[in-house]
PyMOL Python script that loads the backbone (N, CA, C, O; Angstrom):
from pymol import cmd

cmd.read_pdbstr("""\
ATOM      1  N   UNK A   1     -35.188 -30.975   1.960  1.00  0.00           N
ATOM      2  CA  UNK A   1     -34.362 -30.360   0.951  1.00  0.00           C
ATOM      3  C   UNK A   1     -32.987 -30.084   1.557  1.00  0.00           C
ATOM      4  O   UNK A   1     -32.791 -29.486   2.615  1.00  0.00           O
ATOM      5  N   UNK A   2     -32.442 -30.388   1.079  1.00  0.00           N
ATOM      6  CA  UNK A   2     -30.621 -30.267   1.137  1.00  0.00           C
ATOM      7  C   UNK A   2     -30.017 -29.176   0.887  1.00  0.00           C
ATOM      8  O   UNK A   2     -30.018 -28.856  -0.302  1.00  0.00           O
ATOM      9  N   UNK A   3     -29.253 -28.170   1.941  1.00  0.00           N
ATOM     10  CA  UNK A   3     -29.137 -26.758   1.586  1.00  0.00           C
ATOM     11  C   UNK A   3     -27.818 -26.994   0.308  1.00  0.00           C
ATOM     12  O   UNK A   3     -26.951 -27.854   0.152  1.00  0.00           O
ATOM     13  N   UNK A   4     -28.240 -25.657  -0.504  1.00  0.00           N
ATOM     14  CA  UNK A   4     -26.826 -25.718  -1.434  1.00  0.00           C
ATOM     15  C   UNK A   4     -25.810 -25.466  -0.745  1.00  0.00           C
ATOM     16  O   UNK A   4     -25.857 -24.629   0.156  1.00  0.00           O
ATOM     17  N   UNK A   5     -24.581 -26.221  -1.075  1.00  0.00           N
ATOM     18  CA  UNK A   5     -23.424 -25.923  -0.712  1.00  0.00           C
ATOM     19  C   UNK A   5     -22.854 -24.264  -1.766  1.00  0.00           C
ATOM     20  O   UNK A   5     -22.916 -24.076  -2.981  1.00  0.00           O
ATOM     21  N   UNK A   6     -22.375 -23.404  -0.725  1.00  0.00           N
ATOM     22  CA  UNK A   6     -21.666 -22.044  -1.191  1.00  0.00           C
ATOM     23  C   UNK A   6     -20.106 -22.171  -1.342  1.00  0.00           C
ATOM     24  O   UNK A   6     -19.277 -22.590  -0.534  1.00  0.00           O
ATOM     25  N   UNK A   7     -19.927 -21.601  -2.838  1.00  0.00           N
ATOM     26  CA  UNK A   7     -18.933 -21.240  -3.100  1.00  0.00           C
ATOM     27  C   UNK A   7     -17.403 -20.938  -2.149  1.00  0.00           C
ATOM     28  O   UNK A   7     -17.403 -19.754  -1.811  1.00  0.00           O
ATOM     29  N   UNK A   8     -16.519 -21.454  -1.797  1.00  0.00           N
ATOM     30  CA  UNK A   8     -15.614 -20.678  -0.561  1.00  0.00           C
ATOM     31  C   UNK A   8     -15.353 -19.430  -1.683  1.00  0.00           C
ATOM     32  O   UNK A   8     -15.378 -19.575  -2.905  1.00  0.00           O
ATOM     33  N   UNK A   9     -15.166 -18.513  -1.151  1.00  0.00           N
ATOM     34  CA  UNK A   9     -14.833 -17.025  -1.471  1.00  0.00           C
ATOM     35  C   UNK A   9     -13.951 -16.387  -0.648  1.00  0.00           C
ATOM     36  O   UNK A   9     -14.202 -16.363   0.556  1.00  0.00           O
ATOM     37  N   UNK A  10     -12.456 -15.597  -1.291  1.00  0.00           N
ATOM     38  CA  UNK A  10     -11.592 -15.469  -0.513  1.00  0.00           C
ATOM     39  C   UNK A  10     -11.683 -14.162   0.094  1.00  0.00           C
ATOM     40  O   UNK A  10     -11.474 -13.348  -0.806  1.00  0.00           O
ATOM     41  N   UNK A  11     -11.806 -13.820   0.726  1.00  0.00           N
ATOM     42  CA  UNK A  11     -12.074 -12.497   2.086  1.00  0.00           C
ATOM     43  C   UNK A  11     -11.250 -11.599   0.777  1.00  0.00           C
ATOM     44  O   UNK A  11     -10.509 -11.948  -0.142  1.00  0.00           O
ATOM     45  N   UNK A  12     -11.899 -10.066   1.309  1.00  0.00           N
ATOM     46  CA  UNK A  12     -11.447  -9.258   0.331  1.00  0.00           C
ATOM     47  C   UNK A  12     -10.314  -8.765   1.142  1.00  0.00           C
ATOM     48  O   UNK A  12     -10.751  -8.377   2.225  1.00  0.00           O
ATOM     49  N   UNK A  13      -8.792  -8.598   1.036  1.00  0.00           N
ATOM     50  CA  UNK A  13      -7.700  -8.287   1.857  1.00  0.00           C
ATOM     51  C   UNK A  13      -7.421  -6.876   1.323  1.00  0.00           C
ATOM     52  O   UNK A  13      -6.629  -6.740   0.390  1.00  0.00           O
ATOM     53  N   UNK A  14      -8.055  -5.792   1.889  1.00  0.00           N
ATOM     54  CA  UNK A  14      -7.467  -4.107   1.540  1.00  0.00           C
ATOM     55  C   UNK A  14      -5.254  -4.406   1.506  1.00  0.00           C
ATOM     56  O   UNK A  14      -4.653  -5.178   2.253  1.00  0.00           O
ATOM     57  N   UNK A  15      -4.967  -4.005   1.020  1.00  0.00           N
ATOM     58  CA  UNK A  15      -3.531  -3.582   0.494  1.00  0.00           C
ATOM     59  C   UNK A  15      -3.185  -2.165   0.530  1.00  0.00           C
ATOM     60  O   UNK A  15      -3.219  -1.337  -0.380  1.00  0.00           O
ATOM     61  N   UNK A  16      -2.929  -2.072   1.457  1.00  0.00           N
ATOM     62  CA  UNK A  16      -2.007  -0.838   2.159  1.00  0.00           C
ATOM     63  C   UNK A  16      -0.452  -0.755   1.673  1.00  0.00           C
ATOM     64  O   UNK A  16       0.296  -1.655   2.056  1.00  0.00           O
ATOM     65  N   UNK A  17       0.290   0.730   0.491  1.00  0.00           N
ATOM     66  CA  UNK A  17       1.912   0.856   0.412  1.00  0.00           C
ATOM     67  C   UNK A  17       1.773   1.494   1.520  1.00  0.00           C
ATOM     68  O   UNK A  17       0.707   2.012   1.852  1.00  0.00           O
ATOM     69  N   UNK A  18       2.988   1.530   2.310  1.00  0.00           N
ATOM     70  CA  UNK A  18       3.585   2.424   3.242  1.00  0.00           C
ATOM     71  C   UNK A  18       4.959   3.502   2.490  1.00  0.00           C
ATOM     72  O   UNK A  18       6.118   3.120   2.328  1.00  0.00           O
ATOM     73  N   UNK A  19       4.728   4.083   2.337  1.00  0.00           N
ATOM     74  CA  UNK A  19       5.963   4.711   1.491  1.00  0.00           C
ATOM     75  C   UNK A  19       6.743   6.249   2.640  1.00  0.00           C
ATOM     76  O   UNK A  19       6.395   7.427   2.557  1.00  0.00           O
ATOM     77  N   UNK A  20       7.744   5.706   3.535  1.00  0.00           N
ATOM     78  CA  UNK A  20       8.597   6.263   4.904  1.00  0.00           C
ATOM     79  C   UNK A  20       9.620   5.905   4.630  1.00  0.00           C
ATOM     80  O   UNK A  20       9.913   4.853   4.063  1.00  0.00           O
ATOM     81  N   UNK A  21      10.341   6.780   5.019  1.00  0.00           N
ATOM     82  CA  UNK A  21      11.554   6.590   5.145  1.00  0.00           C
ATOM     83  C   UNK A  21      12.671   6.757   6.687  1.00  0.00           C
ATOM     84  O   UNK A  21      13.883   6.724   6.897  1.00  0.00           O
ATOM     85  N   UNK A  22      11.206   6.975   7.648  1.00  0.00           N
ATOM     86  CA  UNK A  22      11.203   6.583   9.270  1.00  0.00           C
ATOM     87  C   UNK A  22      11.304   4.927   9.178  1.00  0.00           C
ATOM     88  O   UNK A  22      10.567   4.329   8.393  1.00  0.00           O
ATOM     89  N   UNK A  23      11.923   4.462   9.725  1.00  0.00           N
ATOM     90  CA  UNK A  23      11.845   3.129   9.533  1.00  0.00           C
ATOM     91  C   UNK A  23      10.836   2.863  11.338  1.00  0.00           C
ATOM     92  O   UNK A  23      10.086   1.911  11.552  1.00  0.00           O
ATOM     93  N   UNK A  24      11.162   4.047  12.392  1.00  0.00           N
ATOM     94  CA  UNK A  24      10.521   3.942  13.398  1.00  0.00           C
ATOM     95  C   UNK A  24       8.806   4.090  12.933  1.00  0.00           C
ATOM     96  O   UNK A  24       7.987   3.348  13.474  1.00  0.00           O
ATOM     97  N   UNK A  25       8.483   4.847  12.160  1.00  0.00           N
ATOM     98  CA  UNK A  25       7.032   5.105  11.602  1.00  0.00           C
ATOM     99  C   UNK A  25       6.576   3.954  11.449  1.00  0.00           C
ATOM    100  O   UNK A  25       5.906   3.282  12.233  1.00  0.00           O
ATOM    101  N   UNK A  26       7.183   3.560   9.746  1.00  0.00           N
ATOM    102  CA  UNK A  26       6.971   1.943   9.143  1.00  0.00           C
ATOM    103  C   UNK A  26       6.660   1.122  10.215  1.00  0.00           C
ATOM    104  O   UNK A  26       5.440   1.044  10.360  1.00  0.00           O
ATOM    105  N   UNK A  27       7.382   0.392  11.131  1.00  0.00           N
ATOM    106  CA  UNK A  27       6.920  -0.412  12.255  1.00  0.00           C
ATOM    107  C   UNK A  27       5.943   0.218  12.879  1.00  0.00           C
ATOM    108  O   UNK A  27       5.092  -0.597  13.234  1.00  0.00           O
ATOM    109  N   UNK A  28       5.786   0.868  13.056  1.00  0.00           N
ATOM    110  CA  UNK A  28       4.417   1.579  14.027  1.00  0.00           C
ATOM    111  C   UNK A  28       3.213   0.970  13.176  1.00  0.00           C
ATOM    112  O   UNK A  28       2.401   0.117  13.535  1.00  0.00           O
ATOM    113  N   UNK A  29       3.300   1.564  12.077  1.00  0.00           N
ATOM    114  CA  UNK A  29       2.451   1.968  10.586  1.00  0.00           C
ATOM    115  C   UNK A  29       1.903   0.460  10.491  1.00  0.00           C
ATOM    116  O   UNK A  29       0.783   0.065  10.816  1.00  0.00           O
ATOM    117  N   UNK A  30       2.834  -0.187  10.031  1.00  0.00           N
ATOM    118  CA  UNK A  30       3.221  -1.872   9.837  1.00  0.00           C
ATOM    119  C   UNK A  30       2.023  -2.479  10.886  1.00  0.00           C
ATOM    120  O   UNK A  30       0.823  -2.612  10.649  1.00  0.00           O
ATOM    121  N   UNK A  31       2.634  -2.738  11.893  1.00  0.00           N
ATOM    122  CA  UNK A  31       1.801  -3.108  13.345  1.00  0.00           C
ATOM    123  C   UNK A  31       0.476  -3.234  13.565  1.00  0.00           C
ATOM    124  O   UNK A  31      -0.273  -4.197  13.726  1.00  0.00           O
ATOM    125  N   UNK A  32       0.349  -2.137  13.541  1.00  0.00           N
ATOM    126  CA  UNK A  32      -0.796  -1.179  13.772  1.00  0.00           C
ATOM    127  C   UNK A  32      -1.976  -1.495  12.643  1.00  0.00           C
ATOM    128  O   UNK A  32      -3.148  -1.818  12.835  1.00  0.00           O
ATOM    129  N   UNK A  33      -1.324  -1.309  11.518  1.00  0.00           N
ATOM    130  CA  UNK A  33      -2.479  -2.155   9.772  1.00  0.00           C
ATOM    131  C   UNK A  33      -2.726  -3.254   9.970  1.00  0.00           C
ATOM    132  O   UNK A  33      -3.824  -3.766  10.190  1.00  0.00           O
ATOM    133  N   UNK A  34      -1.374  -3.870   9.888  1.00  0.00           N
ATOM    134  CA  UNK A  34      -1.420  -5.864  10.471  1.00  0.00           C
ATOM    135  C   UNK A  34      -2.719  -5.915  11.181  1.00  0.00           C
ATOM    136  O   UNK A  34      -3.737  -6.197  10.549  1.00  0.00           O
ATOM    137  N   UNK A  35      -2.748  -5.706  12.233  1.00  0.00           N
ATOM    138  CA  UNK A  35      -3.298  -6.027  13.773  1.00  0.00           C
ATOM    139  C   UNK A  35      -4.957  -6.216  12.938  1.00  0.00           C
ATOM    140  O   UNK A  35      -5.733  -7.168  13.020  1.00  0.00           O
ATOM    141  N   UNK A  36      -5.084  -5.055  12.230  1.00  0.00           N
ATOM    142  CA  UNK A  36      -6.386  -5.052  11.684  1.00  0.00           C
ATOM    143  C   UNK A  36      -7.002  -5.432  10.236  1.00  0.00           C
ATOM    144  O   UNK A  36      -8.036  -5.134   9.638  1.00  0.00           O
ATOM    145  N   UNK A  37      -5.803  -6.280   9.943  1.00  0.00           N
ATOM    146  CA  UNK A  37      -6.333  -7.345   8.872  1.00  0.00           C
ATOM    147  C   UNK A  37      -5.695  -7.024   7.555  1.00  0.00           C
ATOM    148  O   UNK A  37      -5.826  -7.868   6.669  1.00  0.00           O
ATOM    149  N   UNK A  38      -4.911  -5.743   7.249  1.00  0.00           N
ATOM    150  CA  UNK A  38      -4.568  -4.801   6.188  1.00  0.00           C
ATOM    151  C   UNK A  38      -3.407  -5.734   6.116  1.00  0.00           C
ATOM    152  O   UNK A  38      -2.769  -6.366   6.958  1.00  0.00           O
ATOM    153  N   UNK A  39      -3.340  -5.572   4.503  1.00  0.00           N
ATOM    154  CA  UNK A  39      -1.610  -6.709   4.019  1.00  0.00           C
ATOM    155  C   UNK A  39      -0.812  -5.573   3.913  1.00  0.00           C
ATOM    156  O   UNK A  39      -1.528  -4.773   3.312  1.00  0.00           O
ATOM    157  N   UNK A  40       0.148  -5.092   4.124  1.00  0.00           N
ATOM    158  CA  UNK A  40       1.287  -4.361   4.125  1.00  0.00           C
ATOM    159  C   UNK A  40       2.282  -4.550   3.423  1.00  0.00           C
ATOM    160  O   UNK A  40       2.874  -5.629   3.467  1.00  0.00           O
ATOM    161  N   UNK A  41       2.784  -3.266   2.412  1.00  0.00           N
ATOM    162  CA  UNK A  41       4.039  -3.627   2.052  1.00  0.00           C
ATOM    163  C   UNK A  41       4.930  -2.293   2.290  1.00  0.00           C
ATOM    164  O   UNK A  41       4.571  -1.198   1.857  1.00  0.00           O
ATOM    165  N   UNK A  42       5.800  -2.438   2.820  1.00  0.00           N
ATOM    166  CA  UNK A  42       6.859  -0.640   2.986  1.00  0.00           C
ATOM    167  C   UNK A  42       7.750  -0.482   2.059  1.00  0.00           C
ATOM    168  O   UNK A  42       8.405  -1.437   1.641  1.00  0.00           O
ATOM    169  N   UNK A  43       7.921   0.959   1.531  1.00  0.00           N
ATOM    170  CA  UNK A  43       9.795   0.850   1.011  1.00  0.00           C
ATOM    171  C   UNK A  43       9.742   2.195   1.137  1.00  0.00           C
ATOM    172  O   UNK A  43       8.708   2.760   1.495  1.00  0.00           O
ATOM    173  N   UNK A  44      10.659   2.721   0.901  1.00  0.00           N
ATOM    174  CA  UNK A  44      11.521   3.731   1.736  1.00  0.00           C
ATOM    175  C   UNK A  44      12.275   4.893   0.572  1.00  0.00           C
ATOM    176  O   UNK A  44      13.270   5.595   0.756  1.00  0.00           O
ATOM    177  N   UNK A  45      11.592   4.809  -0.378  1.00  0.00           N
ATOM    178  CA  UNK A  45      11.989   6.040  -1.766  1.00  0.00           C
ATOM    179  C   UNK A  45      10.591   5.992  -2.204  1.00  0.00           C
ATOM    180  O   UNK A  45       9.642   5.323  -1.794  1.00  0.00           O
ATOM    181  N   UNK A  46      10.735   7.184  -3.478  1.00  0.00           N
ATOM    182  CA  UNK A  46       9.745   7.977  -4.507  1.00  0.00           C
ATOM    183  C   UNK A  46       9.830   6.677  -5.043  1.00  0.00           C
ATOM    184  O   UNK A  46       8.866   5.912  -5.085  1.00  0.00           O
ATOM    185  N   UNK A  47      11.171   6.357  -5.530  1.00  0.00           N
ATOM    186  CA  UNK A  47      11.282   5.898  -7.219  1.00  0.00           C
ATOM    187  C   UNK A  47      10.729   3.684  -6.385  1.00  0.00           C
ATOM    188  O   UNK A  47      10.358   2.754  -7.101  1.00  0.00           O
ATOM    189  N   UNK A  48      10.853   3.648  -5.345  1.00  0.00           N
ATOM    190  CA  UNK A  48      10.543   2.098  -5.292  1.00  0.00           C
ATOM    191  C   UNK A  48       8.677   2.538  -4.444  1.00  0.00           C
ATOM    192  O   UNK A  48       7.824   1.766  -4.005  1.00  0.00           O
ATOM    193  N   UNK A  49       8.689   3.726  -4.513  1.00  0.00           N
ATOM    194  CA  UNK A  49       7.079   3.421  -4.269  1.00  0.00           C
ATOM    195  C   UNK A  49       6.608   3.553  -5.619  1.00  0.00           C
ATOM    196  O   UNK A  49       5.504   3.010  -5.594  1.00  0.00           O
ATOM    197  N   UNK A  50       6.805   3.932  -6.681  1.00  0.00           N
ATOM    198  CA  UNK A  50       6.083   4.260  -8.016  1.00  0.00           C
ATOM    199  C   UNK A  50       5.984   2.942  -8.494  1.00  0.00           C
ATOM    200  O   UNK A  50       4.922   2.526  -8.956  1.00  0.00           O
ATOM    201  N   UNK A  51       7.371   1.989  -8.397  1.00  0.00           N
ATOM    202  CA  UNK A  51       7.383   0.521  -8.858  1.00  0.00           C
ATOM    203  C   UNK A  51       6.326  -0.505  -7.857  1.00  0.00           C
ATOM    204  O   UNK A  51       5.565  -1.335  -8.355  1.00  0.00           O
ATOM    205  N   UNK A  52       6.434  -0.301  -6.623  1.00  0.00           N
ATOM    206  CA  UNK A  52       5.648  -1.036  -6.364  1.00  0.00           C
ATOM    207  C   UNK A  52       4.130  -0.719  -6.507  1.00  0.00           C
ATOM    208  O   UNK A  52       3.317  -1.607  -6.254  1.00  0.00           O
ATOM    209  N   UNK A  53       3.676   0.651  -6.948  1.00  0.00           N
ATOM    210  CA  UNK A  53       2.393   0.765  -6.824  1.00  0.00           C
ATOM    211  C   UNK A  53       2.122   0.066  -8.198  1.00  0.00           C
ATOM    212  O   UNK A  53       1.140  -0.677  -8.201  1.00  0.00           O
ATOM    213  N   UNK A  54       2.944   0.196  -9.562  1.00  0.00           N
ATOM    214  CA  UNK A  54       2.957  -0.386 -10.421  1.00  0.00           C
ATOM    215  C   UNK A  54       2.383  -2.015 -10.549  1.00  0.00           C
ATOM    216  O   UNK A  54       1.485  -2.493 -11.241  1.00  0.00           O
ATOM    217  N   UNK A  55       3.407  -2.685  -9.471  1.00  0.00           N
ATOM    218  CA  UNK A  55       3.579  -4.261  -9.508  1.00  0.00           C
ATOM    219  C   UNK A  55       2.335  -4.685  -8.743  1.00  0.00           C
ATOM    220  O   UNK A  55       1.460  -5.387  -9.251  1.00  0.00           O
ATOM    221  N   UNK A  56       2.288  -4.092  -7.139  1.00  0.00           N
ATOM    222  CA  UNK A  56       1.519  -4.592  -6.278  1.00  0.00           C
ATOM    223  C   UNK A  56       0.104  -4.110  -6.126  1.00  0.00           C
ATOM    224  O   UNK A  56      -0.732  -4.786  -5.527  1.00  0.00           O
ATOM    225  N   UNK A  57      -0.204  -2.783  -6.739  1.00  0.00           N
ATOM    226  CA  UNK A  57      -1.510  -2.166  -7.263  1.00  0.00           C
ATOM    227  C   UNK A  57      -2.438  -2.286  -5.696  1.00  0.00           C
ATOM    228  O   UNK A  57      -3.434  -2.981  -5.500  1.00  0.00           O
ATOM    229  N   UNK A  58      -1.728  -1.357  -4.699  1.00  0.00           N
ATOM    230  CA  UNK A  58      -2.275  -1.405  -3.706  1.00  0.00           C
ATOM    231  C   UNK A  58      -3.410  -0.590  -3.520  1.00  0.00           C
ATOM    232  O   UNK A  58      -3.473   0.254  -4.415  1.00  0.00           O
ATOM    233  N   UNK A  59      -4.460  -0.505  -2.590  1.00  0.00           N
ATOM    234  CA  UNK A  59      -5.357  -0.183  -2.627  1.00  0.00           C
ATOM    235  C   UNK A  59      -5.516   1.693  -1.985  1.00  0.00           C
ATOM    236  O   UNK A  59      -6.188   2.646  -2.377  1.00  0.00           O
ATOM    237  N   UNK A  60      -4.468   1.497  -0.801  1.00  0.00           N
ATOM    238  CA  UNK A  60      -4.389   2.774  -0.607  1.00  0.00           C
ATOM    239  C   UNK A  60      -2.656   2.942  -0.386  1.00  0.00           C
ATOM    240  O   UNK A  60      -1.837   2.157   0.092  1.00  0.00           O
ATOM    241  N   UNK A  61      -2.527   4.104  -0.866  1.00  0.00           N
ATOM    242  CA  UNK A  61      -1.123   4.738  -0.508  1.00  0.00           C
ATOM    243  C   UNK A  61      -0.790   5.794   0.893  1.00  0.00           C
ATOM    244  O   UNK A  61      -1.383   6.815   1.241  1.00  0.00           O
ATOM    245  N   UNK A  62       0.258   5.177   1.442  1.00  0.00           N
ATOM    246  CA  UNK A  62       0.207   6.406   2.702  1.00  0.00           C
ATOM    247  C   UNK A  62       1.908   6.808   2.524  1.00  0.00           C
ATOM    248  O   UNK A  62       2.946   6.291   2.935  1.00  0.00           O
ATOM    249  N   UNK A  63       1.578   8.038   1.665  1.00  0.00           N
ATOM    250  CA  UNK A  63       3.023   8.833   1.380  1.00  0.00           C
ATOM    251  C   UNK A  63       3.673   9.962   2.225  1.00  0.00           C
ATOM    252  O   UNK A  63       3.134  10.984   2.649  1.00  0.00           O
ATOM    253  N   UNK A  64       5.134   9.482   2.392  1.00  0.00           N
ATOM    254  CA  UNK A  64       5.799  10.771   3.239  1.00  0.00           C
ATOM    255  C   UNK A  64       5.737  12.116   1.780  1.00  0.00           C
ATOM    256  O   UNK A  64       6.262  12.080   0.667  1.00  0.00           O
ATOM    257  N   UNK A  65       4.849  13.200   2.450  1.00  0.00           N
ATOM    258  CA  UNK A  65       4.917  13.960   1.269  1.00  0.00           C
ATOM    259  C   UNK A  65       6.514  14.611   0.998  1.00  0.00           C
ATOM    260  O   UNK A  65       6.776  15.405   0.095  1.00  0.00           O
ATOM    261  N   UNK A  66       7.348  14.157   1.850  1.00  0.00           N
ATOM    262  CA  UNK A  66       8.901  15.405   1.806  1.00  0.00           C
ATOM    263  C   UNK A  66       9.540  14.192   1.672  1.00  0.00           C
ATOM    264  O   UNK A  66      10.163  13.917   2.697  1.00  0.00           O
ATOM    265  N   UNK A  67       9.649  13.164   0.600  1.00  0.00           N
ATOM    266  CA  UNK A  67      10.383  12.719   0.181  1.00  0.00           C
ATOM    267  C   UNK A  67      11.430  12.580  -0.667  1.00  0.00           C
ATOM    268  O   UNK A  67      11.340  12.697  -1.889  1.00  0.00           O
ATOM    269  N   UNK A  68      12.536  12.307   0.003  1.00  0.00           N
ATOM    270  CA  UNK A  68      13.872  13.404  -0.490  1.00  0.00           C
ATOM    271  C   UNK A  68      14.198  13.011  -2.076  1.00  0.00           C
ATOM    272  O   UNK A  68      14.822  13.761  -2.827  1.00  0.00           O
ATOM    273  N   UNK A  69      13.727  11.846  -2.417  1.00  0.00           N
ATOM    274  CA  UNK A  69      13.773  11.357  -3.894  1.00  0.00           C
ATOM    275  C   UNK A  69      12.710  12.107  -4.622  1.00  0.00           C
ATOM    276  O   UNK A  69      12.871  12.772  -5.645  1.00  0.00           O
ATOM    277  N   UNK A  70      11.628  11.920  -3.979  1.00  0.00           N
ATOM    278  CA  UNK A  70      10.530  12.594  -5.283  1.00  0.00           C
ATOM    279  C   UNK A  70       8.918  12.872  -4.329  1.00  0.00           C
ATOM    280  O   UNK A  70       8.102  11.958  -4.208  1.00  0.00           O
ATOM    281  N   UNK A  71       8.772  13.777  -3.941  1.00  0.00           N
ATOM    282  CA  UNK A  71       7.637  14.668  -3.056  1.00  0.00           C
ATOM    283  C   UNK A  71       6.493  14.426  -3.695  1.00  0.00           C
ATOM    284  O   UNK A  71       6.249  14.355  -4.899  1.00  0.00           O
ATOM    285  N   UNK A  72       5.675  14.283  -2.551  1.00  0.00           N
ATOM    286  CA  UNK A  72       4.343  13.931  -2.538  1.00  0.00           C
ATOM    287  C   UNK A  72       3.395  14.289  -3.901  1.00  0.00           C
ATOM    288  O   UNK A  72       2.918  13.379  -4.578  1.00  0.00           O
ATOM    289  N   UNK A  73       3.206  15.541  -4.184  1.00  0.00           N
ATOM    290  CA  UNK A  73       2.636  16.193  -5.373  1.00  0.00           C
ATOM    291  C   UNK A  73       3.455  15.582  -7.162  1.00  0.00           C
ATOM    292  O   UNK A  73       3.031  15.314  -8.286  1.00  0.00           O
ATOM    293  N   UNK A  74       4.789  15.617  -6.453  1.00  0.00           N
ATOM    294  CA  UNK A  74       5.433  15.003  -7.882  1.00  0.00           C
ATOM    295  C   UNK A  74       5.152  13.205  -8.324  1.00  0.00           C
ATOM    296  O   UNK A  74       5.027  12.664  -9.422  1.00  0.00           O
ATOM    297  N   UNK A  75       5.132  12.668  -6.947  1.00  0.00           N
ATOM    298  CA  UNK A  75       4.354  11.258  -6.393  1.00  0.00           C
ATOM    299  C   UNK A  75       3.276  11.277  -7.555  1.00  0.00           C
ATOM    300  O   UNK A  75       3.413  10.776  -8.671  1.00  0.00           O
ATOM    301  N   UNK A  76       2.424  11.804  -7.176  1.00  0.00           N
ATOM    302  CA  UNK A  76       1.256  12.265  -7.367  1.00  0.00           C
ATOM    303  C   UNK A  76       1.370  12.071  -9.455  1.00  0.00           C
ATOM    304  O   UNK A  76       1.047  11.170 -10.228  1.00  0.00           O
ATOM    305  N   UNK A  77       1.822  13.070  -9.582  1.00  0.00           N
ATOM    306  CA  UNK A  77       1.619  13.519 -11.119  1.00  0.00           C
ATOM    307  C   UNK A  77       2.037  12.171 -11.871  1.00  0.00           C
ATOM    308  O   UNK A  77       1.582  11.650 -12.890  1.00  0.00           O
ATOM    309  N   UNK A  78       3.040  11.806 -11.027  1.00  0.00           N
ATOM    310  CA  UNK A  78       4.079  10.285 -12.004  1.00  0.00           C
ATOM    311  C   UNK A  78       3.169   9.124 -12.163  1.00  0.00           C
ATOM    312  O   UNK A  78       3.318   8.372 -13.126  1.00  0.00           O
ATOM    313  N   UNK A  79       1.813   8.839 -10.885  1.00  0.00           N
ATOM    314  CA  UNK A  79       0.969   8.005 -10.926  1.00  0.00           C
ATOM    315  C   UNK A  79       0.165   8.747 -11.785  1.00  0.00           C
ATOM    316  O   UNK A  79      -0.441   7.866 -12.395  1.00  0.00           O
ATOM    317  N   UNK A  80      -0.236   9.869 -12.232  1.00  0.00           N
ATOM    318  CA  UNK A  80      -1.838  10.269 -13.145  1.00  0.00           C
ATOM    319  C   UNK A  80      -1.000   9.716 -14.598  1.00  0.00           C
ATOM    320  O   UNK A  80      -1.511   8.757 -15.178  1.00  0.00           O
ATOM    321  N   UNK A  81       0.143  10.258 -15.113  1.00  0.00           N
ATOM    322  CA  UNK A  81       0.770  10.092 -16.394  1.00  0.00           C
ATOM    323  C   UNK A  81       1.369   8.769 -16.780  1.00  0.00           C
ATOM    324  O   UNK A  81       2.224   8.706 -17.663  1.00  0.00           O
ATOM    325  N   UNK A  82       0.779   7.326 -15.900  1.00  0.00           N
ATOM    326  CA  UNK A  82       0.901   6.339 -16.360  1.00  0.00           C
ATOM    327  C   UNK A  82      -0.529   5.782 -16.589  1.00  0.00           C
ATOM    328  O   UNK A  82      -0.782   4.981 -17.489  1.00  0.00           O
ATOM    329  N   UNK A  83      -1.520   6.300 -15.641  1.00  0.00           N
ATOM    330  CA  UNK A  83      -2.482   5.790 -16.127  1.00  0.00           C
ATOM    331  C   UNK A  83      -3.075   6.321 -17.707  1.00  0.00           C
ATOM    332  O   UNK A  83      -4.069   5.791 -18.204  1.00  0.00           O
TER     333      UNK A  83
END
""", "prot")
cmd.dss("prot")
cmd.show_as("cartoon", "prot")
cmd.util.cbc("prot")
cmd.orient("prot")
């Protein structure tokens, strides 16, 4: 008997925002996810992390909560009132 051939299936890739405005962090942050398989994307405001969580629908968020555009908790509320 002839084994079945399996489906290729594409690896599940976790999606990590980085949302800093350390750009020394980000590279650390960056690096450091990479190394261990995580796809990365950074930006550096409130208002372009809300859009990208929008567009890129990442899996986890890692927010500077004292972000001078729009703070962690306010972060927070702008993602519950779109869903």
């Amino acid at each position: 008997m002839q084994p079945v051939a399996q489906p290729m299936m594409q690896p599940f890739t976790t999606r990590i925002l980085i949302a800093e405005s350390s750009q020394f962090l980000v590279e650390k942050l960056r690096n450091s996810l990479r190394e261990h398989g995580f796809q990365v994307q950074a930006v550096e405001s409130g208002a372009a992390a809300l859009e990208a969580t929008r567009e890129w629908k990442p899996h986890f968020v890692l927010y500077d909560m004292v972000m001078q555009d729009l703070s962690g908790p306010n972060f927070l509320k702008n993602l519950q009132t779109e869903d």
